[in-house]
N, C-alpha and C positions, 0 to 999 in steps of 0.2 A: 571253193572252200571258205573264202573270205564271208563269204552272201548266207550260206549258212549258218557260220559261227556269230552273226548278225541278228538271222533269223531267231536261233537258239535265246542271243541276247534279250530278244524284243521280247519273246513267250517267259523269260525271265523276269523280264521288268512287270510284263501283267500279273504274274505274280505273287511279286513281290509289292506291287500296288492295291492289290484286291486286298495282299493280308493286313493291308496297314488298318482297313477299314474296322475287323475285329479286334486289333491288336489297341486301339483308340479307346475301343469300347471298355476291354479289360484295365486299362491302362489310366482311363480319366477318372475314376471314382477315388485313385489311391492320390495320384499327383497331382489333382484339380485342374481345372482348363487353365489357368498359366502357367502352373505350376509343369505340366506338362508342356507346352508351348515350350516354353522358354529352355525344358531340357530336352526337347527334341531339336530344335533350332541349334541351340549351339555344340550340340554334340554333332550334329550335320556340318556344322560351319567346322569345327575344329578336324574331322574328314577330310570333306572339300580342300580344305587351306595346307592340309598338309599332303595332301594329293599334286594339289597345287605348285608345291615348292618342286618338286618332282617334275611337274609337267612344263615348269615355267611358265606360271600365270601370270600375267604381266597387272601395273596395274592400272585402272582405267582411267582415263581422261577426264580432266574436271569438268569438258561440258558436256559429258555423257554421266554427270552424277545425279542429275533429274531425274532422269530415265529408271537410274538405277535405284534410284529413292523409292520411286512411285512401284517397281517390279517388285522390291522386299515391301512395301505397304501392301499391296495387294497379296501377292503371291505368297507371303509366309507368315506376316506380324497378323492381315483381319483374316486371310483363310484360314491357320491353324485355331486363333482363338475360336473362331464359329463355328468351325468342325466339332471342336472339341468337345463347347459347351453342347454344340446338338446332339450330339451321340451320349449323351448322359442319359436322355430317353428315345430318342429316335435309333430305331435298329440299326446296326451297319449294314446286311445288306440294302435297307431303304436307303440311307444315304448314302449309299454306292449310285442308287439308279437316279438320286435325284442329280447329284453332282454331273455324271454325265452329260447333262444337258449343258453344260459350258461351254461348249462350243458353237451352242447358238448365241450367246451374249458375244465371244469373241467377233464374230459377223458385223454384230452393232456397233460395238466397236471400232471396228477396224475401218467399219461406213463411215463415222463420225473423224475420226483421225486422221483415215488414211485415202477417204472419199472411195472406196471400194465399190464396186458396182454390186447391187442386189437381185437377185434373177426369180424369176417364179419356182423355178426349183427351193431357193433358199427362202421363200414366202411359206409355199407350202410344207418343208420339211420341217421349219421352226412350228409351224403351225400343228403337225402332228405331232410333235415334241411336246410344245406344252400344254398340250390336250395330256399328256402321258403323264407330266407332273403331277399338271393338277390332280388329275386319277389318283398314285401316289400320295400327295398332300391330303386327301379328302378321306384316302384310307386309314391315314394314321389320324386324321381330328378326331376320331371316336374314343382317340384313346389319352384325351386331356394332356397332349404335349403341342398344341398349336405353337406357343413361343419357340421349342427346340426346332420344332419341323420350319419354322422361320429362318430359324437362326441357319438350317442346312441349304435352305434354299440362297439366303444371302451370302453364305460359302461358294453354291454353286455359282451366284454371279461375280463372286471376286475372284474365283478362279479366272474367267470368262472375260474380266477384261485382265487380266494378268498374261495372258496368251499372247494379245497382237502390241503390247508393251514392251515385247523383248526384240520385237522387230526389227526397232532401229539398230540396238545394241548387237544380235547379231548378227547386223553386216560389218562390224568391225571386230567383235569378237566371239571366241571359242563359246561352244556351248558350255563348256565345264567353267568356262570363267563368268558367262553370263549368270550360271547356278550358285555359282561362289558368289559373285558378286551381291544377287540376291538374298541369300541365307545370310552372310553375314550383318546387309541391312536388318531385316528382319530380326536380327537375333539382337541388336543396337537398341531396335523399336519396342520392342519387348522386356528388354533391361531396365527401364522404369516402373513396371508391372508386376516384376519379382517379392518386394518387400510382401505385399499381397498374398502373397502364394506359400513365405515361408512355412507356417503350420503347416500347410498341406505334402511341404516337401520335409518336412521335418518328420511326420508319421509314417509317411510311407512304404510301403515295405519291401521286401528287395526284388518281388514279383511286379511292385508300380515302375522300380527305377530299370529294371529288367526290360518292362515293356519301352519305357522311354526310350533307353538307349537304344533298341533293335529297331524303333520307329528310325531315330536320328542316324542310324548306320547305316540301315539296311534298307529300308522301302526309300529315304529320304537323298542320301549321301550315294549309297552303290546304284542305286533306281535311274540316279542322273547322268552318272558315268555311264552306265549300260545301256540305255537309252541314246545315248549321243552316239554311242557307236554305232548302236542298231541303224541311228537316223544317218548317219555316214554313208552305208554303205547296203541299203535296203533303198527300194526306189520311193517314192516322197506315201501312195497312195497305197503300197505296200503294210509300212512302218505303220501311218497313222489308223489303217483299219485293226491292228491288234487292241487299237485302246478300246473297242468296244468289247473285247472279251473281258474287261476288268469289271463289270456289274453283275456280270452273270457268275464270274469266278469268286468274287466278293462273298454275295448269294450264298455260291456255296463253301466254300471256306468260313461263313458265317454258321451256316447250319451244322457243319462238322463238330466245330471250336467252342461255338456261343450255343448250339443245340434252337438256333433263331429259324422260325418255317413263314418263310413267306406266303401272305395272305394269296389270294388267288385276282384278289382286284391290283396288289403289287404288283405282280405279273405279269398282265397285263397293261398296266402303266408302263412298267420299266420296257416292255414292247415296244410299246409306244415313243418311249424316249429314243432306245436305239435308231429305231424304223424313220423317224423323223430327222438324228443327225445323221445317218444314214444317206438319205436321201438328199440333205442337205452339202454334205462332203463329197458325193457324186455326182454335183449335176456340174454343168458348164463353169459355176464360180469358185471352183476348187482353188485353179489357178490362181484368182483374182482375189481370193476372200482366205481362207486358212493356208495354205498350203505354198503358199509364193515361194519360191528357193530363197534362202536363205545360203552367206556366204560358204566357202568350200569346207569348211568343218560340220556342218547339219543343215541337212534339208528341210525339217520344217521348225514350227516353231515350238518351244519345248514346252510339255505340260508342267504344271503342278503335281508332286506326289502325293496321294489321297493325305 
């Protein structure tokens, strides 16, 4: 019964991940990219913290404050502002399929920090992968957003290394606390950035601060709680293969919402992307490379909310 209501969790969380993608799009024209950042962040953090008090989130260690530094810099102060400002023109379902590809940077990563072993499987799936971007990338240059289409690719690498950064953290803590831990930096990081953004949060209308807040509750805030669960009590290769139904579901939750029709060279790209981490998260260095266990509260290590 347990493994089910897990399972349920996990196809929740996808989601609730895919929608964040059109929900961005509706969402950053009214709140501007920090202007939105900043109230997704801390409506997430004021969640989390009060989830928190509940759960007794302890709190963390000062020499685990690095750690935690560098998790809220990557994973929520440069990933939300990049996301944000690319999806001003780049479609959400594209930046669903580009984003995906973060878990080939996590690899790099994890090689460089944590001396991870690299296998010809992980040679060649990264390799079909960013063959799949590029695809992708090249689709949308025709349509004079090369800076956005940047800006989502450099999202997808700060997701990518934000992955094998929570590592250390948690083998000594709860996923719900490494998530807190992170959003609250994040929302710290971001808090100089505000003055910037007043106008933008000053016009906005109750459909901008609407979208905010459902980002900061719902994909952000519930996405990580639900997830941790999933990651609990689902087995490690279980859990992490649902996060490939988030580009396709994006996709279509995009096409529904935003009325957005994926080009046909998309589609292939985004093939590509899956089929390459794919391949890359099944070969021999699963163990060794993404997926190492992680202490008794989650088995692997926890994504970023789109």
């Amino acid at each position: 019964m347990k493994h089910q209501r897990a399972a349920a969790a996990g196809l929740v969380v996808v989601l609730l991940w895919a929608s964040a993608f059109p929900a961005i799009q509706q969402a950053v024209p009214q709140m501007g990219t920090i202007g939105l950042s900043f109230t997704r962040l801390a409506v997430a953090t004021i969640a989390l913290v009060t989830v928190g008090l509940r759960a007794r989130t302890r709190v963390p260690r000062r020499e685990d404050l690095g750690w935690i530094l560098a998790c809220g810099f990557f994973g929520m102060f440069s990933y939300q502002l990049l996301l944000n400002f690319s999806e001003r023109h780049v479609p959400a379902g594209t930046a669903s399929i580009i984003v995906a590809a973060a878990p080939l940077v996590s690899i790099a990563v994890a090689r460089l920090l944590f001396n991870e072993r690299i296998t010809g499987y992980t040679m060649a799936g990264s390799a079909v992968a960013l063959c799949g971007v590029t695809t992708v990338c090249a689709a949308r240059a025709g349509l004079s957003v090369s800076n956005s289409v940047w800006a989502v690719v450099l999202a997808m690498i700060v997701q990518g290394v934000y992955h094998p950064l929570q590592r250390p953290l948690l083998r000594t803590y709860r996923a719900i606390e490494v998530a807190t831990y992170s959003m609250v930096a994040g929302t710290v990081m971001t808090l100089p950035l505000v003055p910037f953004a007043w106008s933008s949060l000053a016009q906005a209308s109750g459909a901008g601060w609407a979208g905010a807040v459902y980002l900061g509750l719902v994909p952000s805030a519930l996405g990580f709680v639900l997830w941790g669960f999933a990651a609990t009590h689902l087995p490690t290769a279980t859990v992490t293969s649902l996060l490939y139904l988030v580009p396709p579901v994006a996709v279509l939750i995009a096409w529904i919402w935003l009325h957005e029709v994926p080009t046909p060279v998309e589609l292939a790209g985004g093939l590509l992307v899956l089929a390459g981490v794919i391949i890359v998260t099944r070969g021999p260095a699963v163990g060794a490379a993404l997926h190492r266990p992680a202490p008794a509260s989650v088995a692997v290590p926890e994504p970023t909310a789109p």
